[in-house]
FIKOLTOR-29745 format. One record per residue (C-alpha): residue in one letter; x, y, z. Coordinates in steps of 0.001 Angstrom, whole numbers, padded with zeros to 6 digits, always signed. Last residue first. Example, Ala and Ser with C-alpha at 12.3 -4.5 7.8 and 13.67 -1.06 7.14 Angstrom:
2
S+013670-001060+007140A+012300-004500+007800
***
This chain:
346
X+252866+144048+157557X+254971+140986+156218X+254029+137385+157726X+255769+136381+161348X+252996+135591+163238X+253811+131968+163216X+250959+130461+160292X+252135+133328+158338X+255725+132313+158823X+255092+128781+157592X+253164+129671+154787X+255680+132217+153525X+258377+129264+154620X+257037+126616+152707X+260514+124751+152195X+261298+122978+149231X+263612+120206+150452X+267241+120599+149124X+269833+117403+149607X+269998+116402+153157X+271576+117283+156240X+270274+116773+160344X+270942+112918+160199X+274447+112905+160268X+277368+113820+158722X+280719+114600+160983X+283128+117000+159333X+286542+117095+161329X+288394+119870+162389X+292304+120498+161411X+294664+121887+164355X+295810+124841+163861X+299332+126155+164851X+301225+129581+164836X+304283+129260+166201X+307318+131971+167627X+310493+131893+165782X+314061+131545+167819X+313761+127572+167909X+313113+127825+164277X+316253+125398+163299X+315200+122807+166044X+312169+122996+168947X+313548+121444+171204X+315035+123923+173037X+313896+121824+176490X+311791+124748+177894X+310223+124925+174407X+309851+121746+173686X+307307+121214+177250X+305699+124437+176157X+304423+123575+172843X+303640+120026+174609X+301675+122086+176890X+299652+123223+174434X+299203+120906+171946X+297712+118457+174319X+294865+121576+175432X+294421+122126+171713X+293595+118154+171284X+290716+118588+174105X+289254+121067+171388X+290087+119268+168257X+286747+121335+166761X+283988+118147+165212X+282138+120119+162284X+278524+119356+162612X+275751+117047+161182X+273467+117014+164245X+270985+113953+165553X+267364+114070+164262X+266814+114383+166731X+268070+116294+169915X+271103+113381+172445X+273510+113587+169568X+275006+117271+169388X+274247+117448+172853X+278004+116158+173276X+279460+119090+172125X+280395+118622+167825X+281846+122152+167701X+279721+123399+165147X+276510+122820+163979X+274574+122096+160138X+271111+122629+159427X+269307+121409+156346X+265823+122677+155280X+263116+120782+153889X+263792+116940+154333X+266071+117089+156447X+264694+118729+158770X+261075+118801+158522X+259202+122390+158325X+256537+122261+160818X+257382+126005+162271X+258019+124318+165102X+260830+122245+163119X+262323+125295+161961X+262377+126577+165654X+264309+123663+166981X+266467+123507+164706X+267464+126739+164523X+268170+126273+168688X+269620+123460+168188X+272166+124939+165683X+272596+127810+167994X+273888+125531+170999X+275965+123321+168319X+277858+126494+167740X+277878+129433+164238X+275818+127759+162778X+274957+127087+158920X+271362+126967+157605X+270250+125405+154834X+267340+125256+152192X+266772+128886+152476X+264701+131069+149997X+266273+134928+150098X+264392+137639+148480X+265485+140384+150558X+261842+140006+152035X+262806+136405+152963X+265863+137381+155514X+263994+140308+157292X+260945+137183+157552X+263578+135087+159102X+265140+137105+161306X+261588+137894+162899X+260891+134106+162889X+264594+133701+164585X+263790+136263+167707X+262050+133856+170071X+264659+131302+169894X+267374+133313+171606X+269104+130500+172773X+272336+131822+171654X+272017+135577+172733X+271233+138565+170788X+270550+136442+167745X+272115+137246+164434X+270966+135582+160775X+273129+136482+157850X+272845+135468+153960X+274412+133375+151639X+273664+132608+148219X+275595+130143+146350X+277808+129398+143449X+279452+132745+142639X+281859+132287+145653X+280416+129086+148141X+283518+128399+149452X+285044+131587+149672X+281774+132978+151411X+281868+129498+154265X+285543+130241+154767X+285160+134050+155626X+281622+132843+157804X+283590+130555+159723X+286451+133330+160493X+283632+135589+161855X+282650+132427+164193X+285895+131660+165627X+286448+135983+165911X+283273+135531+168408X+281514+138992+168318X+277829+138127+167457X+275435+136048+169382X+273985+133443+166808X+275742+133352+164081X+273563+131925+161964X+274883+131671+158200X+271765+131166+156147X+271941+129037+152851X+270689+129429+149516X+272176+127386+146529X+272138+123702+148387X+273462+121139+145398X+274555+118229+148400X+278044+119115+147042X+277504+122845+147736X+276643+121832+151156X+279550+119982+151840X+281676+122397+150562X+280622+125150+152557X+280717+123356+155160X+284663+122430+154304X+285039+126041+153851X+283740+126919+157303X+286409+124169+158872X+288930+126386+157077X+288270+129818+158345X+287891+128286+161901X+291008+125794+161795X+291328+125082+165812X+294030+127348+168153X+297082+126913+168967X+299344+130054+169600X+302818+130821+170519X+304912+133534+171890X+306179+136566+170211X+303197+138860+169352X+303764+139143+165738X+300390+140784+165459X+298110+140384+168503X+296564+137406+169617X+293551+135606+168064X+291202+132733+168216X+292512+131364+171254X+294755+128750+173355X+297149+130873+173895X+301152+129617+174756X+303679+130882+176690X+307496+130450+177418X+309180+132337+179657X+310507+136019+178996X+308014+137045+181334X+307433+140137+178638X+305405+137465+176961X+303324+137038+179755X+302814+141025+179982X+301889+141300+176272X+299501+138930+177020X+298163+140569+180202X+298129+143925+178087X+296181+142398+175112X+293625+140719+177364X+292704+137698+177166X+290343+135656+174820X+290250+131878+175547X+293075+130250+177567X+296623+131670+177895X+298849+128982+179002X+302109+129925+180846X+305576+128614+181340X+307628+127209+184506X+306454+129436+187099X+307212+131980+189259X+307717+134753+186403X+304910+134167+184990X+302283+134086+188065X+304335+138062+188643X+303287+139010+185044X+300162+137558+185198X+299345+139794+188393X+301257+142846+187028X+298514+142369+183981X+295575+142052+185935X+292363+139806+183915X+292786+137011+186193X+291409+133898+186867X+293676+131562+187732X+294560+127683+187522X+298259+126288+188544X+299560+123270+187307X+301784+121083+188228X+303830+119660+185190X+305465+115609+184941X+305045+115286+180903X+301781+113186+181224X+300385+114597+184413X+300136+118092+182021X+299316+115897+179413X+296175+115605+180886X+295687+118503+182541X+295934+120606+179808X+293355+118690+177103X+290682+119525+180140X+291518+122526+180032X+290830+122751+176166X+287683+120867+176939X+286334+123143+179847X+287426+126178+177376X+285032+124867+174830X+282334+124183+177374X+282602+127348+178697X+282855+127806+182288X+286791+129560+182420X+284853+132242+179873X+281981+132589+182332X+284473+132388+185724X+287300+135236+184181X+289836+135870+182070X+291541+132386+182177X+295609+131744+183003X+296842+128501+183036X+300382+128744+185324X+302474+125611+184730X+304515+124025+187474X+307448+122136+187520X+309043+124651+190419X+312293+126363+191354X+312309+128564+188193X+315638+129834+187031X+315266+133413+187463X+314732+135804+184861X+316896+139074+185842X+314362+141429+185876X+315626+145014+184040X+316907+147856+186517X+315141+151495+185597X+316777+154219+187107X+314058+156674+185860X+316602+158884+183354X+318018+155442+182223X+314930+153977+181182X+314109+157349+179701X+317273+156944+177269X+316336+153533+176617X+313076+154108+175483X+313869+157368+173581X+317231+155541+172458X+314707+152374+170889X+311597+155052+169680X+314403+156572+167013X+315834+153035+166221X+311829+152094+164941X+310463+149672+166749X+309232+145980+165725X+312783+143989+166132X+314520+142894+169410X+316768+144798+171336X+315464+143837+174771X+314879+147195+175872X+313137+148262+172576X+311011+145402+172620X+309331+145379+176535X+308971+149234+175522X+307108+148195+172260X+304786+145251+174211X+304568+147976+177112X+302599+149830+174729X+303785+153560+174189X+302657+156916+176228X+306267+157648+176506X+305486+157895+180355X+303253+155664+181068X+305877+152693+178744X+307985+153987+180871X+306263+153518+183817X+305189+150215+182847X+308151+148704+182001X+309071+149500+185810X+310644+152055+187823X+310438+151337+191717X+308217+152854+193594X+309444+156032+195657
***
């Protein structure tokens, strides 16, 4: 007979193993009624809690989804960030793919603390956290009052500051690209670049089904100028899809700057190897890595202070680097530009 687990209750119940994981610990976030129905099943399957053992290792697990996330240049600078201070402070570390929740849990339990890069899962989260050792994402979100920590870059923020910027260079019509959708980093962009711009600015959207699509933005474009939309700049949602605007605007033979401003980022070294070179926000992303195991190095020693008990939520601030790809306002010819491309109005 297998032995009862969180997981078979939680089966059974038909709760999360984040609320079972709660009501057996006594912490806050379930209701007393859910707390003896946990307990009280618990019981029934002869459920015998983990005693955490004290670890017998220095090392770290780093947990990824999978190959394409772990391959990301973001998440290759955030690792990157790791194993540095990793050496620094005296940690091993331990890389894995893994997207299995009993596998996290079981990597957890054998090491020191864990790092959660880029988007996981909500079970293998929940089942790091469970651990009861420390652990830290390195991602755009986690679930609500999930107790471990997060560090993650200002998104919401660093679109503001565009917004800003472009404002203060007197732009009134700018394009949000988002290039592939789906990225909460690149939804929270746009929520900063709207407050921003409030009542000052037009903004529209521009989606590509894939980064480098290049061969869909004259179609964007001509949904975007028959809502009667005129675009002097264009706001991306990565480096990659800022070169790709780019690109196309100047192959329409619009100049950038001096007709249409686009703005990356990220700040990824091909940032300054296209020309002109791109204005972009510069992400802490190697600085999110340092933060990370730092979190985890003061949490293992308690020192933390008064909020030891209270998990963190930390952003690092971006940086806006100008160059050569912003401007004040041109005045783009994009009817004529679009005609010239195939991309006129039927």
């Amino acid at each position: 007979m297998a032995r009862p687990t969180v997981q078979s209750i939680a089966n059974e119940l038909g709760l999360s193993k984040f609320a079972v994981s709660r009501a057996l610990s006594g912490k806050s976030g379930v209701s007393e009624g859910t707390r003896k129905l946990v307990e009280d099943t618990a019981k029934r399957q002869g459920y015998q809690p983990r005693v955490l053992r004290q670890a017998s290792t220095n090392e770290l697990a780093v947990i990824v989804r999978d190959a394409p996330t772990a391959n990301r240049e973001l998440w290759i600078d955030v690792r990157n960030g790791v194993e540095m201070q990793a050496m620094r402070e005296g940690f091993s570390i331990r890389m894995a793919e893994s997207e299995d929740a009993e596998e996290v849990a079981e990597m957890a339990e054998n090491s020191l603390g864990v790092i959660l890069l880029g988007p996981n899962r909500r079970s293998v989260m929940e089942a790091a956290c469970a651990s009861g050792r420390p652990v830290v994402a390195c991602c755009h979100s986690i679930p609500p009052l999930l107790e471990i920590d997060q560090v993650t870059g200002s998104d919401e923020e660093s679109g503001a500051v565009v917004g800003e910027f472009l404002l203060s260079l007197e732009h009134r019509d700018i394009v949000y690209v988002h290039g592939q959708t789906g990225f909460p980093g690149r939804e929270a962009r746009l929520r900063g670049l709207l407050s921003a711009v409030e009542g000052s600015a037009r903004v529209s959207e521009l989606a590509l089904s894939k980064d480098y699509a290049s061969s869909e933005f004259v179609p964007a474009m001509r949904r975007i100028l028959d809502e009667g939309a005129s675009p002097t700049a264009f706001f991306c949602g990565s480096d990659g899809v800022a070169i790709t605007c780019q690109s196309e605007i100047l192959r329409l033979g619009l100049s950038v700057p001096g007709d249409v401003t686009v703005v990356g980022h990220a700040d990824y070294p091909l940032a300054t190897q296209v020309s002109p070179m791109l204005t972009t926000i510069h992400m802490p992303h190697r600085e999110i890595g340092l933060q990370a195991v730092h979190m985890i190095r003061n949490r293992i020693s308690q020192s933390i202070g008064p909020v030891q008990h209270l998990s963190m939520r930390v952003q690092l601030v971006a940086e806006l680097i100008e160059r050569e790809s912003s401007g004040r306002p041109g005045t783009p010819d994009w009817e004529g530009c679009l005609s010239r491309a195939g991309g006129a109005a039927t």
